[in-house]
mmCIF file of the N, C-alpha and C atoms, coordinates in Angstrom:
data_MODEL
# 
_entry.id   MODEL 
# 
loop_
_atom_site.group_PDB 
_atom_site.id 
_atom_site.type_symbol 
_atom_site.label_atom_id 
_atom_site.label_alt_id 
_atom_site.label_comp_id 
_atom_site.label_asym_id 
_atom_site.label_entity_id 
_atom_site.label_seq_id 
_atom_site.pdbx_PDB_ins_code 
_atom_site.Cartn_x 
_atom_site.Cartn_y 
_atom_site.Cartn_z 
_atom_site.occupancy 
_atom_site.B_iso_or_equiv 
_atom_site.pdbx_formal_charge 
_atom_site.auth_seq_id 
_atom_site.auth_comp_id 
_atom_site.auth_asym_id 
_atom_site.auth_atom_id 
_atom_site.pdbx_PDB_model_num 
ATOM 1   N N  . UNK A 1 1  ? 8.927  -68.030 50.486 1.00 0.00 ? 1  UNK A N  1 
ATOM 2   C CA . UNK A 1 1  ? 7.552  -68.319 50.102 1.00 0.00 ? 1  UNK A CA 1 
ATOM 3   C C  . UNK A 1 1  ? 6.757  -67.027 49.921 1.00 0.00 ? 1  UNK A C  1 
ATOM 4   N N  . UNK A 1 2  ? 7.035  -65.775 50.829 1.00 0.00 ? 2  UNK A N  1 
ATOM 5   C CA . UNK A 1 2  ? 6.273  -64.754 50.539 1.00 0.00 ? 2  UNK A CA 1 
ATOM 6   C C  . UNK A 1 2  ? 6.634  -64.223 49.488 1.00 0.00 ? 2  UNK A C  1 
ATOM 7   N N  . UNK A 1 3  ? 8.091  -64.093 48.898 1.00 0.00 ? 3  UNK A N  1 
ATOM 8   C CA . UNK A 1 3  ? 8.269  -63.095 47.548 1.00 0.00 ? 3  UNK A CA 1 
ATOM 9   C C  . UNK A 1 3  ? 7.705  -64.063 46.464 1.00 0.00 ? 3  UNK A C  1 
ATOM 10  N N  . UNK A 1 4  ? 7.162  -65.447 46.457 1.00 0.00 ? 4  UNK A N  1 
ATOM 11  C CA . UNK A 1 4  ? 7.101  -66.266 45.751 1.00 0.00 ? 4  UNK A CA 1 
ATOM 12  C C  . UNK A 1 4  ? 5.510  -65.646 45.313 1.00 0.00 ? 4  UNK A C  1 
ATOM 13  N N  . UNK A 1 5  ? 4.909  -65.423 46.610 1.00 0.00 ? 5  UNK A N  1 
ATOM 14  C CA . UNK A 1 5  ? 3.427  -65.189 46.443 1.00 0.00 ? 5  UNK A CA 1 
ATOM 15  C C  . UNK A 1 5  ? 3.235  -63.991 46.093 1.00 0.00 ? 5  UNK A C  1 
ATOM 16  N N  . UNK A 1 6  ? 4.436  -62.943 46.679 1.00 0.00 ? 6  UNK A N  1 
ATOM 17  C CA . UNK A 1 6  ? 4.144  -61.972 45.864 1.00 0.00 ? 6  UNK A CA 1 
ATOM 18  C C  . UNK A 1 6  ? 4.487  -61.748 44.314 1.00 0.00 ? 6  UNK A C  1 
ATOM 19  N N  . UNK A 1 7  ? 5.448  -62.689 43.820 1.00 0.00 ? 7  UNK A N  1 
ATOM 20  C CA . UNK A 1 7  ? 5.463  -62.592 42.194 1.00 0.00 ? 7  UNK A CA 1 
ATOM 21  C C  . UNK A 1 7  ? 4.287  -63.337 41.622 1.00 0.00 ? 7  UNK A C  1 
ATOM 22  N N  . UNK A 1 8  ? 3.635  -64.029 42.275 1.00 0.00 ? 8  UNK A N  1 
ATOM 23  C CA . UNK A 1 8  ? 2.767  -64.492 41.505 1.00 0.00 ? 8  UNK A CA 1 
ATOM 24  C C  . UNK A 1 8  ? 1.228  -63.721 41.742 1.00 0.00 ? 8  UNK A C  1 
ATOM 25  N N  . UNK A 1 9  ? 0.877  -62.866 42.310 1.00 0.00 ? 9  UNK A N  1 
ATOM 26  C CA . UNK A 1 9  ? -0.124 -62.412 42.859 1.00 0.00 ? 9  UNK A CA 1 
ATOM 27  C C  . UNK A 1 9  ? 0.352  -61.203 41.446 1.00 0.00 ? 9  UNK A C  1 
ATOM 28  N N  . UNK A 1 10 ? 1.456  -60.814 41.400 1.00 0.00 ? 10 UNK A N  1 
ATOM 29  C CA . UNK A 1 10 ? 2.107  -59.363 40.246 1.00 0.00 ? 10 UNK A CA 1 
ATOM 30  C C  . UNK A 1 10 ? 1.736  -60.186 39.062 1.00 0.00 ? 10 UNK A C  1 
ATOM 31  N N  . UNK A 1 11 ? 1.868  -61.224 38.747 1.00 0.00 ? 11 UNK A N  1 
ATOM 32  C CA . UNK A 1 11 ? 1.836  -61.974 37.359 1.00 0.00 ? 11 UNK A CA 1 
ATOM 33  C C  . UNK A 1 11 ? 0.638  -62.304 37.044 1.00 0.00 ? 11 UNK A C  1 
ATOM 34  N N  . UNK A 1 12 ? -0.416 -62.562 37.613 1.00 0.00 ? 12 UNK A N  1 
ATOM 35  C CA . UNK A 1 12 ? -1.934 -62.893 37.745 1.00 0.00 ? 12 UNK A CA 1 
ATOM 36  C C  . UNK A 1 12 ? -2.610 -61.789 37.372 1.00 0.00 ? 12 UNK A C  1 
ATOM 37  N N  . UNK A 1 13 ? -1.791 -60.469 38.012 1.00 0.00 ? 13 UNK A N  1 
ATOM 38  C CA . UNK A 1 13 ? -3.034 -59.288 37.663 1.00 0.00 ? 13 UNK A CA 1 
ATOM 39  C C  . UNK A 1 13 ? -2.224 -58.611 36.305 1.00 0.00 ? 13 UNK A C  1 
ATOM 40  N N  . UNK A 1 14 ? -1.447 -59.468 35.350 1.00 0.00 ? 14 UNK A N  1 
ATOM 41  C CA . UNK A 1 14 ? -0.850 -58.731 34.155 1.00 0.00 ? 14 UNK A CA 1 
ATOM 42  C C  . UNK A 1 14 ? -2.507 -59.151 33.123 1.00 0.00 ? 14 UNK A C  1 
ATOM 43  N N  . UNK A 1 15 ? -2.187 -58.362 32.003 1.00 0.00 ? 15 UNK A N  1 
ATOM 44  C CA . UNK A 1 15 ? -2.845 -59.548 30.953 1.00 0.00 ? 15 UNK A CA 1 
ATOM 45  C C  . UNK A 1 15 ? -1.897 -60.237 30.209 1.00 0.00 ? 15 UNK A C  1 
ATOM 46  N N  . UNK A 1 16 ? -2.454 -61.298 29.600 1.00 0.00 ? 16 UNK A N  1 
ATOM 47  C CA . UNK A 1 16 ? -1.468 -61.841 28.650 1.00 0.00 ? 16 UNK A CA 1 
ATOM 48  C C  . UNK A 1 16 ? -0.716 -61.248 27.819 1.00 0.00 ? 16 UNK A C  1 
ATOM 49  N N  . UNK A 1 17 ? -0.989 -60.462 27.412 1.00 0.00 ? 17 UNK A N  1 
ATOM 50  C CA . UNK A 1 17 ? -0.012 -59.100 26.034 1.00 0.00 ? 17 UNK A CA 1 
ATOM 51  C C  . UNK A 1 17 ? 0.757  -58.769 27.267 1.00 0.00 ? 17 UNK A C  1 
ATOM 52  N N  . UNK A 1 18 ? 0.556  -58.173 28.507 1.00 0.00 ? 18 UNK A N  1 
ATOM 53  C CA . UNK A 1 18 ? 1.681  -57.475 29.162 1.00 0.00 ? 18 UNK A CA 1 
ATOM 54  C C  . UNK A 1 18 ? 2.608  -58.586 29.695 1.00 0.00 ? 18 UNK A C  1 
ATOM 55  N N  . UNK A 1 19 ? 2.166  -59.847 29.738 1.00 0.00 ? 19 UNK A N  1 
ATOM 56  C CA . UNK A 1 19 ? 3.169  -61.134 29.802 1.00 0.00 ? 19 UNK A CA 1 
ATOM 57  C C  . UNK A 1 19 ? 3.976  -60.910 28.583 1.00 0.00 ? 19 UNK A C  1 
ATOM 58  N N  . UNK A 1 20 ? 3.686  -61.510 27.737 1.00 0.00 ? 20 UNK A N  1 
ATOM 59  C CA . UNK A 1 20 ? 4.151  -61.729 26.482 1.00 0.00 ? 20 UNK A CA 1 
ATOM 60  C C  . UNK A 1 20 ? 5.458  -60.785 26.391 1.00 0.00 ? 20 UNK A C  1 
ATOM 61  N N  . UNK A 1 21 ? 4.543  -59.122 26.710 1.00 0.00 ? 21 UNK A N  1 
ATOM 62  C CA . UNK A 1 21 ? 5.727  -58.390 26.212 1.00 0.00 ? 21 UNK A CA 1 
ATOM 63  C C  . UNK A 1 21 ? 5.856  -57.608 27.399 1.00 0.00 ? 21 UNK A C  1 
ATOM 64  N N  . UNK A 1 22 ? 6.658  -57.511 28.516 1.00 0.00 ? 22 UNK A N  1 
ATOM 65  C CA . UNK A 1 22 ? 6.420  -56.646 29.708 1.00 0.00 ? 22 UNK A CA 1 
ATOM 66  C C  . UNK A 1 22 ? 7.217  -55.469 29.040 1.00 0.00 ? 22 UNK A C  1 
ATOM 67  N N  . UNK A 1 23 ? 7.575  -54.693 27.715 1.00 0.00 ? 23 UNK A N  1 
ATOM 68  C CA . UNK A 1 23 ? 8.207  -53.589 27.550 1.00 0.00 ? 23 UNK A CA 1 
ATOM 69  C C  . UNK A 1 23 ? 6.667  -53.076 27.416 1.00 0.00 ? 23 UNK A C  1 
ATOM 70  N N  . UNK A 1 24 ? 5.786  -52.671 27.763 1.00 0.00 ? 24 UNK A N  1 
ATOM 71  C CA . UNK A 1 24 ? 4.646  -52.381 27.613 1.00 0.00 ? 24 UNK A CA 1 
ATOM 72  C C  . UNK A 1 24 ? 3.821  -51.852 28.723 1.00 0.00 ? 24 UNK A C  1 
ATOM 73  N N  . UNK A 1 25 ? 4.434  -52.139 29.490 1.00 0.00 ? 25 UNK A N  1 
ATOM 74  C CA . UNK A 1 25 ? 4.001  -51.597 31.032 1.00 0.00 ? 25 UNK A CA 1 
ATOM 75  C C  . UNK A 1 25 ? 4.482  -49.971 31.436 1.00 0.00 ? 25 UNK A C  1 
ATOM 76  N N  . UNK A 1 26 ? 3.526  -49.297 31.080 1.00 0.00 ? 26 UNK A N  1 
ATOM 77  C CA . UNK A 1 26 ? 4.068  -48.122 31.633 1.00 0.00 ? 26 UNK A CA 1 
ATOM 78  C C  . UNK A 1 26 ? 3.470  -47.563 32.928 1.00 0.00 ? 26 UNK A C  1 
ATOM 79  N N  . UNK A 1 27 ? 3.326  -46.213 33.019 1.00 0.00 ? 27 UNK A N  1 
ATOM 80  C CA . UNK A 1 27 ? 2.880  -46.098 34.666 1.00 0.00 ? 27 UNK A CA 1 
ATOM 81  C C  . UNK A 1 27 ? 1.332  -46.537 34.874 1.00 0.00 ? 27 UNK A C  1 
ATOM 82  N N  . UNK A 1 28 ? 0.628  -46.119 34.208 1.00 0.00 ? 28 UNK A N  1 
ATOM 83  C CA . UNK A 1 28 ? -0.649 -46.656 34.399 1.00 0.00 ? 28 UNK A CA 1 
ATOM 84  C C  . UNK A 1 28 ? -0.996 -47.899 34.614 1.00 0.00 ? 28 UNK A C  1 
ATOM 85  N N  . UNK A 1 29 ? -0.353 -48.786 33.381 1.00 0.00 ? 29 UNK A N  1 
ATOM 86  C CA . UNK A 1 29 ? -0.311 -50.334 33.448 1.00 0.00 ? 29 UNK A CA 1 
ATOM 87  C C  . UNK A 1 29 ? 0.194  -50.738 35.344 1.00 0.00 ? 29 UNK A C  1 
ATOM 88  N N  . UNK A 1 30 ? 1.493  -50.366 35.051 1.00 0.00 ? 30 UNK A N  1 
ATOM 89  C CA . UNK A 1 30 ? 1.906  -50.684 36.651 1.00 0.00 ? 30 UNK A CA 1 
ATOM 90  C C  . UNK A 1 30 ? 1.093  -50.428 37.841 1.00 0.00 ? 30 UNK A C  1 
ATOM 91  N N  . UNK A 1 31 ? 0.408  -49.184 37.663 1.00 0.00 ? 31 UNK A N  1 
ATOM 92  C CA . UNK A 1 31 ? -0.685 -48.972 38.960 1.00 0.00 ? 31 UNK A CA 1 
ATOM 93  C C  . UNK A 1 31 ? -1.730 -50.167 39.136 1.00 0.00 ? 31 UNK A C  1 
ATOM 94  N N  . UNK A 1 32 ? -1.994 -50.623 37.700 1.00 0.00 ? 32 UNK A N  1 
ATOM 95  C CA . UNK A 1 32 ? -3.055 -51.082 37.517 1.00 0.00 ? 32 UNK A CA 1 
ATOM 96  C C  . UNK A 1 32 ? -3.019 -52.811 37.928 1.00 0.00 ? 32 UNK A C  1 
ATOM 97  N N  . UNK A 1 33 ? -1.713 -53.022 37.843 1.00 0.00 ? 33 UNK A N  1 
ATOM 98  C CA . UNK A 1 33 ? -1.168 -54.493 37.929 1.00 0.00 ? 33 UNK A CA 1 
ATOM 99  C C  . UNK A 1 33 ? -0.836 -54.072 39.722 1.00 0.00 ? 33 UNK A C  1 
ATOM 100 N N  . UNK A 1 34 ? -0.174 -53.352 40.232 1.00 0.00 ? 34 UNK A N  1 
ATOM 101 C CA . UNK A 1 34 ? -0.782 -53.196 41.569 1.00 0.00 ? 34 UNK A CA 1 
ATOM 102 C C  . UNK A 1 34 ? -1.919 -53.229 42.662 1.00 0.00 ? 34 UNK A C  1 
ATOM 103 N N  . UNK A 1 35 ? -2.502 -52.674 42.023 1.00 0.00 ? 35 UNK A N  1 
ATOM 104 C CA . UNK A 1 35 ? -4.065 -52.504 42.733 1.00 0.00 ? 35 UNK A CA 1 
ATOM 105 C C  . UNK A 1 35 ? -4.596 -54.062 42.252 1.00 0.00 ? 35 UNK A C  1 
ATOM 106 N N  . UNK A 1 36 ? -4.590 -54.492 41.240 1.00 0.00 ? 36 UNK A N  1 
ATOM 107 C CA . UNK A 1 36 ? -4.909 -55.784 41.353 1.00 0.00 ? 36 UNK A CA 1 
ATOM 108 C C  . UNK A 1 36 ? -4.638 -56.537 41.987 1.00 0.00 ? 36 UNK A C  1 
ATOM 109 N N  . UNK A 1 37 ? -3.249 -56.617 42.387 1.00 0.00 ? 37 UNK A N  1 
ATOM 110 C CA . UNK A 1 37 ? -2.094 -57.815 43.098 1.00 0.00 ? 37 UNK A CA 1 
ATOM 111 C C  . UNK A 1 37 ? -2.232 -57.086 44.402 1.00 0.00 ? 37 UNK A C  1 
ATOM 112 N N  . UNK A 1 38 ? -2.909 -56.237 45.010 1.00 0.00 ? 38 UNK A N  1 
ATOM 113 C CA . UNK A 1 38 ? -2.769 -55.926 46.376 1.00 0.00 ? 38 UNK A CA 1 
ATOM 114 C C  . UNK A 1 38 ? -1.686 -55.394 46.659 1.00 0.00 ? 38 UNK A C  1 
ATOM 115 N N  . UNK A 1 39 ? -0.399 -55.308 45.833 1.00 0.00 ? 39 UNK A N  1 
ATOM 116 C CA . UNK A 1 39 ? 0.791  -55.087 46.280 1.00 0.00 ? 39 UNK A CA 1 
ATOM 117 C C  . UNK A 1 39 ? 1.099  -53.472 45.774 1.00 0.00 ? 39 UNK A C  1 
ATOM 118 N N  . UNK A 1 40 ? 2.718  -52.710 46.011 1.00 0.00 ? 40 UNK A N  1 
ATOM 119 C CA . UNK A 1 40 ? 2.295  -51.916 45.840 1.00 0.00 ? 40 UNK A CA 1 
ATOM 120 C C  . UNK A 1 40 ? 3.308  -51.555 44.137 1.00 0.00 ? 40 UNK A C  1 
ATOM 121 N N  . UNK A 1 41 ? 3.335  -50.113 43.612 1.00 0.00 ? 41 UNK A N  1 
ATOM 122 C CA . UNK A 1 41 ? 4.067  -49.716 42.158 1.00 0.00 ? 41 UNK A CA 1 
ATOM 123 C C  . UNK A 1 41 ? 5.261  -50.089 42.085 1.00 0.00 ? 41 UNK A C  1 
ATOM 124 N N  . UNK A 1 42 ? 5.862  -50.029 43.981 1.00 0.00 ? 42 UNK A N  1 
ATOM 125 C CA . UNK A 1 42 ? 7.262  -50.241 43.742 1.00 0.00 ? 42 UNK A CA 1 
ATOM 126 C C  . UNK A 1 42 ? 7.579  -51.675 43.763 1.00 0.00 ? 42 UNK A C  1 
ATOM 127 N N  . UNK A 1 43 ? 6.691  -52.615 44.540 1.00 0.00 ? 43 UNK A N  1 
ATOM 128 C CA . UNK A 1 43 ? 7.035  -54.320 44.137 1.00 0.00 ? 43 UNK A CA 1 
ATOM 129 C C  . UNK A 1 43 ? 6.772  -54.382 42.386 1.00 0.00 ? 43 UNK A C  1 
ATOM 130 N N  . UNK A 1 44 ? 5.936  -54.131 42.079 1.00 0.00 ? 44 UNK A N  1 
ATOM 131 C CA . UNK A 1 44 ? 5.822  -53.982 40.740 1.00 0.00 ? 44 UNK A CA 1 
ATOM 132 C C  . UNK A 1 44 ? 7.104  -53.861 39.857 1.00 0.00 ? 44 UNK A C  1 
ATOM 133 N N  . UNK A 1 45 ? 7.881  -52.380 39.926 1.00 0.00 ? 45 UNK A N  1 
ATOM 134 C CA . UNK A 1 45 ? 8.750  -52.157 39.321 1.00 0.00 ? 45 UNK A CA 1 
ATOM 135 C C  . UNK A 1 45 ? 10.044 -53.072 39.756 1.00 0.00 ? 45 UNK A C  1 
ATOM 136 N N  . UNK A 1 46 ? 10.055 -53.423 41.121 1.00 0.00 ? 46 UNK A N  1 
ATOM 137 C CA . UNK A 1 46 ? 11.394 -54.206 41.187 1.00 0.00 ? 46 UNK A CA 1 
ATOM 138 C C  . UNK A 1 46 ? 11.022 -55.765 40.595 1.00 0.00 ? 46 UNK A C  1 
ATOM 139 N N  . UNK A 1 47 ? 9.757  -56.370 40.481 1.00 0.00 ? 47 UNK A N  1 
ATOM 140 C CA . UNK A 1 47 ? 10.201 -57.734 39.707 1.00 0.00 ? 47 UNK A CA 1 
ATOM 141 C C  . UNK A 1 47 ? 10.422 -57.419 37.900 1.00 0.00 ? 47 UNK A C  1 
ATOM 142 N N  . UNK A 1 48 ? 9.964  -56.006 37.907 1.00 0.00 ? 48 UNK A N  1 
ATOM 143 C CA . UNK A 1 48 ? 10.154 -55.703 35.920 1.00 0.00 ? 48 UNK A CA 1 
ATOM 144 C C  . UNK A 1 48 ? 12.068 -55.614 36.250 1.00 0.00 ? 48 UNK A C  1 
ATOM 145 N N  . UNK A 1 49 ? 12.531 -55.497 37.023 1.00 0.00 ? 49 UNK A N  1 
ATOM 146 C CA . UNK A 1 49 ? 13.877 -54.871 37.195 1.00 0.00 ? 49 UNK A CA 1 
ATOM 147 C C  . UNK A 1 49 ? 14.387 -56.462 37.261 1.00 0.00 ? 49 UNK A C  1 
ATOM 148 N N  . UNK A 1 50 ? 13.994 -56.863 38.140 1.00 0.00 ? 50 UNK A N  1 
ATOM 149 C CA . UNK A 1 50 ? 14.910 -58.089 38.133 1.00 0.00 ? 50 UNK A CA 1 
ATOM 150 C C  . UNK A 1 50 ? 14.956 -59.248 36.575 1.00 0.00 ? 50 UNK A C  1 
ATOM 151 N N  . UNK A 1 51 ? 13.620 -58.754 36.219 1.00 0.00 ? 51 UNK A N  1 
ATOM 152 C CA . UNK A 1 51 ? 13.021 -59.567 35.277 1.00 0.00 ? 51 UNK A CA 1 
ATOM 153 C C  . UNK A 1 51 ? 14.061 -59.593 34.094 1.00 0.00 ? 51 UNK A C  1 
ATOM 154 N N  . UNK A 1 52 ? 14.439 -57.742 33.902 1.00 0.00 ? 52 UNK A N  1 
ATOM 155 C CA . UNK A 1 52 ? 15.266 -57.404 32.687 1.00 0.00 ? 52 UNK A CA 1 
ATOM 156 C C  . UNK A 1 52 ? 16.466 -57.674 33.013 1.00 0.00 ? 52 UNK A C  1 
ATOM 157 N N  . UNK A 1 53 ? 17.195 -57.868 34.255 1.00 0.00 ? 53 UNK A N  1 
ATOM 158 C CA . UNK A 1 53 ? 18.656 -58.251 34.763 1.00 0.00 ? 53 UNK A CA 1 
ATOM 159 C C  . UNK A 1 53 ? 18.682 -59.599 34.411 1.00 0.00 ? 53 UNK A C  1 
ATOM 160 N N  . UNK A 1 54 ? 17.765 -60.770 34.765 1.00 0.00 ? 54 UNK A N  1 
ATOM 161 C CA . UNK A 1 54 ? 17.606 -61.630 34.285 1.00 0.00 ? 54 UNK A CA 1 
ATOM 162 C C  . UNK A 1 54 ? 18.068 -61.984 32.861 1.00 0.00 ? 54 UNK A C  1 
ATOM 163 N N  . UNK A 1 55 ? 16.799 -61.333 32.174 1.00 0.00 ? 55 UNK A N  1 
ATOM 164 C CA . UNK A 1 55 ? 17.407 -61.275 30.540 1.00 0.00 ? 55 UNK A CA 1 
ATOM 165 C C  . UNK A 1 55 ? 18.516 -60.907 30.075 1.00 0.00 ? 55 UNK A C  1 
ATOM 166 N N  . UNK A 1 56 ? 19.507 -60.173 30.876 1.00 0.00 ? 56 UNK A N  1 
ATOM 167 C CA . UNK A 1 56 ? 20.273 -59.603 30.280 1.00 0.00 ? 56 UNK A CA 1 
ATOM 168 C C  . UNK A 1 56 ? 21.287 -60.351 30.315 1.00 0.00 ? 56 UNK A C  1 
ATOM 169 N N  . UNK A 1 57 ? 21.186 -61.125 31.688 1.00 0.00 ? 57 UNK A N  1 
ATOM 170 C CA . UNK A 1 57 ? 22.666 -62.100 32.085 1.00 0.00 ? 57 UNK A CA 1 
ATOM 171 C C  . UNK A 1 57 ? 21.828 -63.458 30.785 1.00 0.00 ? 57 UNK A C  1 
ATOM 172 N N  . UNK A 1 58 ? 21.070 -63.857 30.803 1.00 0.00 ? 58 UNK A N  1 
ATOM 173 C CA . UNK A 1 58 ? 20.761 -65.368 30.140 1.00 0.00 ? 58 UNK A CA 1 
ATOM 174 C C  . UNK A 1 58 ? 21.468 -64.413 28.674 1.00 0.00 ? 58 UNK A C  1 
ATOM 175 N N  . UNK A 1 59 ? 21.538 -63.496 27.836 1.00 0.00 ? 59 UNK A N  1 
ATOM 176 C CA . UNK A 1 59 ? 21.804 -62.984 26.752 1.00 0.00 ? 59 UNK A CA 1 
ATOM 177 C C  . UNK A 1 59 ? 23.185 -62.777 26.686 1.00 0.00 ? 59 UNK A C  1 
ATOM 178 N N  . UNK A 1 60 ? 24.024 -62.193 27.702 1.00 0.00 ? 60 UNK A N  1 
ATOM 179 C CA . UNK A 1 60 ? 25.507 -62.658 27.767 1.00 0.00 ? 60 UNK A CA 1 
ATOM 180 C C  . UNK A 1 60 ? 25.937 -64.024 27.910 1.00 0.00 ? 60 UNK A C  1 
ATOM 181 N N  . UNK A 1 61 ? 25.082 -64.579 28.871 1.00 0.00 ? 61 UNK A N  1 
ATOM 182 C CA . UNK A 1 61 ? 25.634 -66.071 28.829 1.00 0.00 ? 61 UNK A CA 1 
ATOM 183 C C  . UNK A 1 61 ? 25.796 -66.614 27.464 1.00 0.00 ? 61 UNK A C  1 
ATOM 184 N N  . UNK A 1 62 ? 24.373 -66.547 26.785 1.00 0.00 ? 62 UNK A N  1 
ATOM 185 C CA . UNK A 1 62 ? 24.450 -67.123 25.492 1.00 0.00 ? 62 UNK A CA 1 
ATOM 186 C C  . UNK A 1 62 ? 25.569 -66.568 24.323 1.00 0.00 ? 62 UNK A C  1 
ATOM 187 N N  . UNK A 1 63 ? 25.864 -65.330 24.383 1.00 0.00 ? 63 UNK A N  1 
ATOM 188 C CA . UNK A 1 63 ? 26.772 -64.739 23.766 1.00 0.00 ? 63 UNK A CA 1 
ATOM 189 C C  . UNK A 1 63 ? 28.121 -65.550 24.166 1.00 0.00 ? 63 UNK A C  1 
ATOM 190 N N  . UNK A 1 64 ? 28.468 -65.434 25.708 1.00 0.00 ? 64 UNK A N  1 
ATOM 191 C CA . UNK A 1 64 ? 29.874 -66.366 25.551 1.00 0.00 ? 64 UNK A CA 1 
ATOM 192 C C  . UNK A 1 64 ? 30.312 -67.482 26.005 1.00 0.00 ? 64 UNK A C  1 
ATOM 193 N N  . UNK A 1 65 ? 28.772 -68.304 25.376 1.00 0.00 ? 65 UNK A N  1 
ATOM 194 C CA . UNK A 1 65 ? 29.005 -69.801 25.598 1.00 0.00 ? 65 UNK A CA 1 
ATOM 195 C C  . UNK A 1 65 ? 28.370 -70.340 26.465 1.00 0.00 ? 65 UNK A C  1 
ATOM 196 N N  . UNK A 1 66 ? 28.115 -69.392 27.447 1.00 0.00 ? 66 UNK A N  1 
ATOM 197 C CA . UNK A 1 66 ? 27.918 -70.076 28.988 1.00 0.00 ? 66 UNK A CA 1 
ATOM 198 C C  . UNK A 1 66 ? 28.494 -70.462 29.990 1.00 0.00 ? 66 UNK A C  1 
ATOM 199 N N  . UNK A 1 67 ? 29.587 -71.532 29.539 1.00 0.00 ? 67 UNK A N  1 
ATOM 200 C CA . UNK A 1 67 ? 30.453 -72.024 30.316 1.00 0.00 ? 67 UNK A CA 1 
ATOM 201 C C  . UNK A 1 67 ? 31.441 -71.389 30.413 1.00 0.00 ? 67 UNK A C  1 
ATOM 202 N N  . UNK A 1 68 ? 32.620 -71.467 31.879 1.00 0.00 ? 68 UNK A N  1 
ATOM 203 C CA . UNK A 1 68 ? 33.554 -70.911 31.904 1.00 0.00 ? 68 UNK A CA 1 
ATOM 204 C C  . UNK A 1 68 ? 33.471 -69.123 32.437 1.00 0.00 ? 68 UNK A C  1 
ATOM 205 N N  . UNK A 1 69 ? 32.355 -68.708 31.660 1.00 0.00 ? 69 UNK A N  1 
ATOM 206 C CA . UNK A 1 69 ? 32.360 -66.977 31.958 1.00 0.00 ? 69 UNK A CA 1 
ATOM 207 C C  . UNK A 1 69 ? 31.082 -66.663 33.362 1.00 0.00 ? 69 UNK A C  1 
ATOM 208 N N  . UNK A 1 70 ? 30.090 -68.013 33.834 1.00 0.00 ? 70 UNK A N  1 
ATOM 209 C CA . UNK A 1 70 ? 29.716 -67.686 34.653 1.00 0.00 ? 70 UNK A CA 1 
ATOM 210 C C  . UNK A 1 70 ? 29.902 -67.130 35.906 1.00 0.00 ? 70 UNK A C  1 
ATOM 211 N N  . UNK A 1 71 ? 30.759 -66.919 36.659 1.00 0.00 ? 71 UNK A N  1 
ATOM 212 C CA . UNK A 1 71 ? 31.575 -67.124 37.622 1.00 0.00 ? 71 UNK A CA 1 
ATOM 213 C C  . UNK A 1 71 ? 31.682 -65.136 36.813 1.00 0.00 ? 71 UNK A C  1 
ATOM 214 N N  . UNK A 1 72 ? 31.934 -64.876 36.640 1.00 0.00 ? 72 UNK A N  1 
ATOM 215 C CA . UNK A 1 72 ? 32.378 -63.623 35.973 1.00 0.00 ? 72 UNK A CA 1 
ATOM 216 C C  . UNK A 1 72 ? 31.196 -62.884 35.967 1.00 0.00 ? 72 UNK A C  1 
ATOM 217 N N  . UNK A 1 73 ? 30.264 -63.111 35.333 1.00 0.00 ? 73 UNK A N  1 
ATOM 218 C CA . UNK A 1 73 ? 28.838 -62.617 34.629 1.00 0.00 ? 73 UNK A CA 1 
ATOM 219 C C  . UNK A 1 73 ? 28.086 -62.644 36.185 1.00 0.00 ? 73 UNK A C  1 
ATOM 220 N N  . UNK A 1 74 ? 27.987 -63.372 37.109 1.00 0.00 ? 74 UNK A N  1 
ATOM 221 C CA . UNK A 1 74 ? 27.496 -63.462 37.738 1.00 0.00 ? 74 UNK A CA 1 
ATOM 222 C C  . UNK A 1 74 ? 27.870 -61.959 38.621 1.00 0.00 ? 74 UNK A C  1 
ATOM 223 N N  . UNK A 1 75 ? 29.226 -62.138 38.783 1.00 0.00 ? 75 UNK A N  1 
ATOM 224 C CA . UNK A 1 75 ? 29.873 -61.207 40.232 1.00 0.00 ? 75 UNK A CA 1 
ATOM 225 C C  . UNK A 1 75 ? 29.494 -59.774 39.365 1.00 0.00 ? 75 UNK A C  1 
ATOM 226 N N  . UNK A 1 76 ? 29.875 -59.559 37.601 1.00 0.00 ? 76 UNK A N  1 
ATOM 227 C CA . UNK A 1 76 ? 29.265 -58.340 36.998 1.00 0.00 ? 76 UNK A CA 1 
ATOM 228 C C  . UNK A 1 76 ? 27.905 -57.817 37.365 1.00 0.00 ? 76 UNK A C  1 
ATOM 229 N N  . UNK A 1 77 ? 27.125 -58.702 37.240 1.00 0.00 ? 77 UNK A N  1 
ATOM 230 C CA . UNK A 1 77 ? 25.525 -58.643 37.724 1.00 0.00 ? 77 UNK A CA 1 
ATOM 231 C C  . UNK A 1 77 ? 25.159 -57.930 38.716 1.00 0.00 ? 77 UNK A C  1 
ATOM 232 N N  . UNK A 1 78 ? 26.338 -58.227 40.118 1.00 0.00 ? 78 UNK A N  1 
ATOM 233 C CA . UNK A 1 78 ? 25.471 -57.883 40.781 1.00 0.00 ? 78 UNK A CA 1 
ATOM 234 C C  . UNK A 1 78 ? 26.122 -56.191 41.535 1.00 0.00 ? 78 UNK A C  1 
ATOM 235 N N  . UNK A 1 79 ? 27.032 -56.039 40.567 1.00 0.00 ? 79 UNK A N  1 
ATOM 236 C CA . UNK A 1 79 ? 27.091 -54.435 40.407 1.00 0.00 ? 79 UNK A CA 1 
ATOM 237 C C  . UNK A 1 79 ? 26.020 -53.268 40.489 1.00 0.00 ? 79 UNK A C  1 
# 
């Protein structure tokens, strides 16, 4: 429940453009989405981190099908 509140406290102080497109967040942005969210640069940077690991596995999945290679993609991931 707390990392829950803390992603959403990080997502509240984005604007919508830095939703839309979080490749857009650079250091300033990030300070700035900090100090809003109470939290600090480095919670910041680890949900942009997980965010893009995220994307990256849903983009292999889709590449090989999905099925069958999860089990694989998953244990790669967490390299």
């Amino acid at each position: 429940e707390n990392q829950l509140t803390t992603v959403e406290a990080i997502i509240n102080s984005m604007t919508m453009q830095e939703r839309r497109n979080p490749k857009i967040l650079n250091a300033s942005r990030r300070r700035r989405i900090a100090a809003g969210s109470g939290k600090t640069v480095q919670d910041v940077n680890r949900l942009m981190k997980q965010f893009q690991d995220i994307q990256k596995l849903l983009k292999q999945l889709q590449k090989t099908g999905g099925r069958g290679n999860i089990n694989r993609l998953i244990g790669s991931s967490r390299n």
